[in-house]
C-alpha positions in Angstrom: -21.0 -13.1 0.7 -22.6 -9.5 1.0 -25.1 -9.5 3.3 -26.2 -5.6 3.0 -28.1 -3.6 0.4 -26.3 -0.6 -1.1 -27.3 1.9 -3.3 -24.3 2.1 -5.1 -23.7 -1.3 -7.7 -20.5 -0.3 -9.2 -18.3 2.2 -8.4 -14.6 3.1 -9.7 -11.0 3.6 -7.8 -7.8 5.8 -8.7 -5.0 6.6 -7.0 -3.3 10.4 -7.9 -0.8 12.6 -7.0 2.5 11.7 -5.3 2.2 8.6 -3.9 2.7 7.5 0.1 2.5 4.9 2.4 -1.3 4.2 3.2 -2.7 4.4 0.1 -2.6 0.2 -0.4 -4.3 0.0 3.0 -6.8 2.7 1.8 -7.5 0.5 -1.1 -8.4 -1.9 1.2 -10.7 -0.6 3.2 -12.4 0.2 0.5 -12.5 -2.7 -1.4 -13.0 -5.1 1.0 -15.3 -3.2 2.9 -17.7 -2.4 -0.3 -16.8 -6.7 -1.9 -17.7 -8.5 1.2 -20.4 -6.4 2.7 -22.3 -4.7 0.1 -21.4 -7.2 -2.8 -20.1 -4.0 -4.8 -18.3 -4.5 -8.3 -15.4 -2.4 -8.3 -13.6 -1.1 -11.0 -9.4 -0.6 -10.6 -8.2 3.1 -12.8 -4.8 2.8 -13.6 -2.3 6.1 -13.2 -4.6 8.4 -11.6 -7.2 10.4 -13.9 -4.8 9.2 -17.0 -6.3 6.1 -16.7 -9.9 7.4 -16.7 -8.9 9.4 -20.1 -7.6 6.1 -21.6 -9.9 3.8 -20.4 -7.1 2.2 -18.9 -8.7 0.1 -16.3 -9.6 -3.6 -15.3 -11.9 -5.7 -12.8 -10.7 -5.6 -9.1 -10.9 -9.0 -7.2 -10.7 -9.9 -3.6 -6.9 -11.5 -5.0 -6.2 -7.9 -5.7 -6.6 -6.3 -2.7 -5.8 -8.9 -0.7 -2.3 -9.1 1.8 -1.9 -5.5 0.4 -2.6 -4.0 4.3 1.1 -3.5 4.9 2.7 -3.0 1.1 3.8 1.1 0.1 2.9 2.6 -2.7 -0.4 1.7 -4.9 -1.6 -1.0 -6.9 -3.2 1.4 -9.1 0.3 3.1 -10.0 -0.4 7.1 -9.9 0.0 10.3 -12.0 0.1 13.9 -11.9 -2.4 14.1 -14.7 -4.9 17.5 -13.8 -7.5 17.0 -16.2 -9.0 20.7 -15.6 -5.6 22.1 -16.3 -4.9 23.2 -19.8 -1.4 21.6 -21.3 -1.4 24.4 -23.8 -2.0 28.2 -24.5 -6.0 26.3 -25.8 -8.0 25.3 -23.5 -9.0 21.9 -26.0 -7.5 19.6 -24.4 -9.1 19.9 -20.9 -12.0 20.1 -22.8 -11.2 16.8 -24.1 -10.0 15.3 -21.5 -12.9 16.0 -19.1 -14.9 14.2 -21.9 -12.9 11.4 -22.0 -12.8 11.2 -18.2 -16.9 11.3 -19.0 -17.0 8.7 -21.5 -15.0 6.5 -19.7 -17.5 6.5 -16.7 -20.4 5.9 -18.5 -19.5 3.3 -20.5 -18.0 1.6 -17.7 -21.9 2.0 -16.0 -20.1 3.3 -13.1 -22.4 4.5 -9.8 -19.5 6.7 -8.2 -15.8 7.3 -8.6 -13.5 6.9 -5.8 -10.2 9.1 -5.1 -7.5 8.8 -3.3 -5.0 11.7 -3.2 -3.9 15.1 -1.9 -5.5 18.6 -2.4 -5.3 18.6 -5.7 -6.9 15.0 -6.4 -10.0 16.3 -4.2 -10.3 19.6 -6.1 -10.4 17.6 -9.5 -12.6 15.3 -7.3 -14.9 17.8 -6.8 -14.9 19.3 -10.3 -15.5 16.2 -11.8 -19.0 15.8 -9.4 -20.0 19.6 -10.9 -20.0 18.1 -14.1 -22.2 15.4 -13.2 -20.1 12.4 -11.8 -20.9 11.1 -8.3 -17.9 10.9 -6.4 -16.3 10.4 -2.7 -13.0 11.5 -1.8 -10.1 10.3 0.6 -7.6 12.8 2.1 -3.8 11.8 1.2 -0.8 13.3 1.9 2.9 13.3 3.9 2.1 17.1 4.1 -1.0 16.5 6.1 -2.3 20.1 4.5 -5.9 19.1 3.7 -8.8 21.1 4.7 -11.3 19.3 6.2 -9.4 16.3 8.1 -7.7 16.5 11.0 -4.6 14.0 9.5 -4.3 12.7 6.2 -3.0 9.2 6.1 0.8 8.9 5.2 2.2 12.2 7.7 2.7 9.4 10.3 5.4 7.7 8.3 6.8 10.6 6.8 6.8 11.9 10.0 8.8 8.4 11.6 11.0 8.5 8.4 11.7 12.4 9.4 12.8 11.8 12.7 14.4 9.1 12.5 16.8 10.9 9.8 17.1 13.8 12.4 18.4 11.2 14.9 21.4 10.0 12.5 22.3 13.1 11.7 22.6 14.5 15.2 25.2 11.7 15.7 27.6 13.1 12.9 26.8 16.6 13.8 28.1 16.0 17.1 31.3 14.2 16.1 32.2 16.2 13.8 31.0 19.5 15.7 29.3 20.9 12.7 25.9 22.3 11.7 23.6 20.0 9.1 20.7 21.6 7.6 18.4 18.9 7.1 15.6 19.7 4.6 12.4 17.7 4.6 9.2 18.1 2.3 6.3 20.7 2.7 6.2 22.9 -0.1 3.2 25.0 0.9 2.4 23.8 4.5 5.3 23.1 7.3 3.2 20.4 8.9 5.9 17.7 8.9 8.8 19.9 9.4 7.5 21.2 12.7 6.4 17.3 13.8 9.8 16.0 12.8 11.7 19.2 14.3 10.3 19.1 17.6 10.8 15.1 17.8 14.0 14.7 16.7 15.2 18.0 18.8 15.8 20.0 15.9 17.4 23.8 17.2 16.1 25.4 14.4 12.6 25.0 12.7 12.1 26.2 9.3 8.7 26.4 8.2 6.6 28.3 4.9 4.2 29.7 6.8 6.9 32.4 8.3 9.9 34.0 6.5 12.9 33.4 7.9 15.6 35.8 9.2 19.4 34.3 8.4 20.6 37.1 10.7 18.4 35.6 13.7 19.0 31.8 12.6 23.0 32.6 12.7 23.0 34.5 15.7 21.0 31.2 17.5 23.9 28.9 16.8 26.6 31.2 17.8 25.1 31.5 20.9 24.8 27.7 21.0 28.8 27.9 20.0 29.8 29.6 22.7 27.6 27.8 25.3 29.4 24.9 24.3 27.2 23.7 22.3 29.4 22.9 18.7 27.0 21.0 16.6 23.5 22.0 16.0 20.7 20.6 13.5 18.8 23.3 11.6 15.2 21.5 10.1 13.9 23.0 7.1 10.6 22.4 5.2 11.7 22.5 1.4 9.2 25.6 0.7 10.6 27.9 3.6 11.4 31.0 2.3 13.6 34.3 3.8 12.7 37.5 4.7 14.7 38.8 1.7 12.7 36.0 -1.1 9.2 36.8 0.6 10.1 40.7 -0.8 10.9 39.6 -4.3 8.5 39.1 -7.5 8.3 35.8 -8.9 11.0 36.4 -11.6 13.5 37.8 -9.3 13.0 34.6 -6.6 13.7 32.6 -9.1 16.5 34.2 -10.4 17.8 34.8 -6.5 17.5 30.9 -6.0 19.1 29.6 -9.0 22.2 31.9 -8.4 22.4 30.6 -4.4 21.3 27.3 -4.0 19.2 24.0 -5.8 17.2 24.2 -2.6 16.7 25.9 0.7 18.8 23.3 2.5 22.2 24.4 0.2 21.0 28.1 0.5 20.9 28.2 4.6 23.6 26.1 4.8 26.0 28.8 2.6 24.6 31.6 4.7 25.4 30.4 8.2 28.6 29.2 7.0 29.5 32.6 5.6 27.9 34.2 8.5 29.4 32.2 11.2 32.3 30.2 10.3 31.1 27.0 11.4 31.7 24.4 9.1 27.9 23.7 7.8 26.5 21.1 5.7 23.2 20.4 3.7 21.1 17.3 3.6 18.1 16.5 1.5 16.1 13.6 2.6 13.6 13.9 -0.3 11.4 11.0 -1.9 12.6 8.9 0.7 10.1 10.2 2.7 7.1 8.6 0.7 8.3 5.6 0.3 8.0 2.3 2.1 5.9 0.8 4.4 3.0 2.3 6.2 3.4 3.1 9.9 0.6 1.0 12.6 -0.8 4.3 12.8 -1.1 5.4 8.7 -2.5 1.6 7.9 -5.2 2.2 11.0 -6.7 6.1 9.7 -6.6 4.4 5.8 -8.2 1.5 7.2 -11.2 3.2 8.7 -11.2 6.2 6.3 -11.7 3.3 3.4 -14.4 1.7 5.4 -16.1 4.7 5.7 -16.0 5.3 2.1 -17.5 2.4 1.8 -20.2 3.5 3.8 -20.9 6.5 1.9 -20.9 4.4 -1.6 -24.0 2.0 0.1 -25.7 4.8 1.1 -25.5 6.6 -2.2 -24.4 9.8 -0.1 -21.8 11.4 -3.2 -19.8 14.3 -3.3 -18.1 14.2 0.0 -14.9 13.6 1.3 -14.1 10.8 4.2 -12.5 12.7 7.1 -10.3 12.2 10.9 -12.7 14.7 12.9 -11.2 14.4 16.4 -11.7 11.6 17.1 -13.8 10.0 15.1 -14.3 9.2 11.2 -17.0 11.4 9.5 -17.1 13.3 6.1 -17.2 16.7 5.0 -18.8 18.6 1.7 -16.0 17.7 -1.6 -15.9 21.7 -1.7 -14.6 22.5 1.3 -10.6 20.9 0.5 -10.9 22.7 -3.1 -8.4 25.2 -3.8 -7.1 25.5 -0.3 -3.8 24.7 1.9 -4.4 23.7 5.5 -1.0 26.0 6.7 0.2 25.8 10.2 -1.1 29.1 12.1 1.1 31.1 14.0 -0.6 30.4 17.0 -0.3 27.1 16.9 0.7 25.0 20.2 3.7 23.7 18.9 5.4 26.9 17.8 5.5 27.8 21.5 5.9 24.3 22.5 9.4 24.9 19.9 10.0 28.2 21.7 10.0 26.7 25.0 12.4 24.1 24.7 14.7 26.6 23.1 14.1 25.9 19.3 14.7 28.9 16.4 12.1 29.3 14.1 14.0 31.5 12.3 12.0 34.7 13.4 11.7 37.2 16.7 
C-alpha cells in the first residue's frame, strides 16, 4: 500500500529502439517503485512511440511487472518508430503523428510519459516535452554512447556476450593458426569494441572514432607471424571505417563497400588475406549481442535508474533524464543526450592501456 504523496497520479511507459537486456528490470524499478510507494497508476505503451500513435496501450499491474527482474527483452515489445522524422518527401505525417502521440496522452489523463531507450528515444523524449508533454527519460543501450550517463544499462551484457565470443574464437584461431576478424556492434561509438577487445585480448582494436590503416593492421600480424605468433584475433566495431572510406563522399563509400564486403568484418578480413597470405576469416556476432539475460551488473544500474525515475515522477521534477554519475544515480536536463554521440576520445585510458599490452588499433 503506498505510503508517500506524489505529484505525479498517472504516468505512461514505452520501451523504443533496439531492444537489450535491462530494459525488463528497468520496467521494474519503475513500476514497482512508483505502485507500491507512491500508489501511482501506470499506463503500459505498446511498440515504442507506435503505440502512443495508435493508442495501443493497456493498464499495468503489479502481475505485470512482477518476476520480470531477470527476463531479456521488454514486455512492452519495441519499435523504431521516430515520430519527428518525416516518412515522405511531406512533412504530414510527423505532423500527424506528433498529434496523435498528443491525443493519445491526453485522453489517457496522463501526468508524465516515461522512456526507455537509446539516443534517439531521449531526443524524441525531449521533443515530445517542447511540445508540451512532461516526460523523464532512461539511458539504454549495448553501445553505451549516451551523453549524460556514465553507463547505460545493457553494455555490461553485451560486453560479457563480446568477450566471451572473443574467448571461443581464440581457441579455433589457435588450432587452426589463422586470423578471425570478429566484428561486434557500435555503429557510431566503439565503446564495446574497445571493452570486449581489451578483455578478451584482442591484437587488434577496431574502433569508429579512428580510421584505420590496412597497411599498419597487416604489418602487426606479420610481425606477430614471424614471432611465432600464427593465429591472431582482429576486434572490429561494425561502424569502423579505413583511411581510404574516411576520404570518400557518401555515394562513393557506399559504392566502395558494396563492391568489397557486406560488412567491415568481410572487408578486413579480404585485405589482410591478400596482403599477408595468412589464411583469414570473418565473424559477425550481431543481434546476439542484445539478446538474453541481463548481467548482475545491467539488472543493478536498471534497478536503481528505474527507482530514480520514480523519484522524479513523485516529485513532479519533468524533462530530465535518470543518469550513472560516478558513482551515484542523479539526473541530467532531457537536452543535454539530444542529437549527440558519446564517442570514445583519443585520449582515452584504455587506448593506451591497448597500446601497452601490445594491441593494434589500426593507426600509428
Amino acid at each position: 500500500m503506498a505510503t508517500a504523496k506524489s505529484v505525479t497520479k498517472k504516468f505512461g511507459i514505452l520501451t523504443a529502439g533496439g531492444d537489450c537486456p535491462g530494459l525488463n528490470a528497468a520496467i521494474r524499478g519503475v513500476c514497482r517503485t512508483a505502485h507500491d510507494r507512491y500508489g501511482m497508476e501506470i499506463v503500459g505503451i505498446a511498440n515504442g512511440f507506435r503505440g502512443l500513435i495508435d493508442e495501443d496501450v493497456r493498464i499495468l499491474k503489479p502481475e505485470d511487472f512482477t518476476g520480470i527482474l531477470t527476463r531479456g527483452g521488454t514486455i512492452l515489445g519495441s519499435s523504431r518508430e521516430k515520430p519527428f522524422t518525416p516518412t515522405s518527401d511531406k512533412d504530414d505525417d510527423v505532423t500527424d503523428k506528433v498529434s496523435a502521440i498528443k491525443d493519445t496522452y491526453a485522453k489517457l489523463g496522463l501526468d508524465c510519459l516515461v522512456v526507455l531507450g537509446g539516443n534517439g528515444t531521449n531526443t524524441t523524449g525531449y521533443k515530445l516535452s517542447r511540445e508540451g508533454l512532461n516526460v523523464i527519460g532512461l539511458p539504454k543501450t549495448i553501445d553505451n554512447d549516451i551523453f549524460g550517463t556514465d553507463k547505460t544499462f545493457g553494455f555490461d551484457s553485451a560486453l560479457t556476450i563480446g568477450t566471451e565470443a572473443i574467448d571461443r574464437l581464440h581457441s579455433t584461431a589457435q588450432s587452426h593458426s589463422r586470423i578471425i576478424v570478429i566484428e561486434l556492434m557500435g555503429h557510431k561509438a566503439g565503446w564495446l569494441a574497445l571493452y570486449a577487445g581489451l578483455a578478451g585480448g584482442g591484437d587488434v582494436i577496431l574502433l569508429p572514432e579512428f580510421p584505420y590503416d590496412i597497411r599498419v593492421i597487416s604489418r602487426h600480424l606479420e610481425k606477430r607471424a614471424k614471432s611465432g605468433r600464427m593465429f591472431s584475433i582482429v576486434v572490429a566495431a561494425e561502424g569502423a571505417i579505413s583511411v581510404k572510406e574516411s576520404e570518400m563522399d557518401k555515394k562513393d563509400r557506399k559504392k566502395f563497400r558494396a563492391e568489397n564486403g557486406p560488412s567491415v568484418a568481410y572487408r578486413v578480413a579480404q585485405k589482410i588475406n591478400e596482403d599477408t597470405g595468412m589464411e583469414t576469416r570473418a565473424t559477425v556476432l550481431g543481434y546476439v549481442q542484445r539478446g538474453g539475460i541481463p548481467s548482475a551488473s545491467d539488472r543493478i544500474l536498471a534497478t536503481s535508474l528505474g527507482t530514480a525515475a520514480a523519484e522524479l515522477l513523485a516529485k513532479g521534477q519533468y524533462g530530465r533524464m535518470v543518469a550513472l554519475q560516478g558513482d551515484a544515480i542523479g539526473s541530467v536536463d532531457l537536452s543535454i543526450p539530444e542529437g549527440k554521440v558519446k564517442n570514445v576520445p583519443n585520449d582515452h585510458y584504455m587506448i593506451d592501456t591497448a597500446k601497452a599490452v601490445g594491441t593494434c588499433m589500426g593507426f600509428e
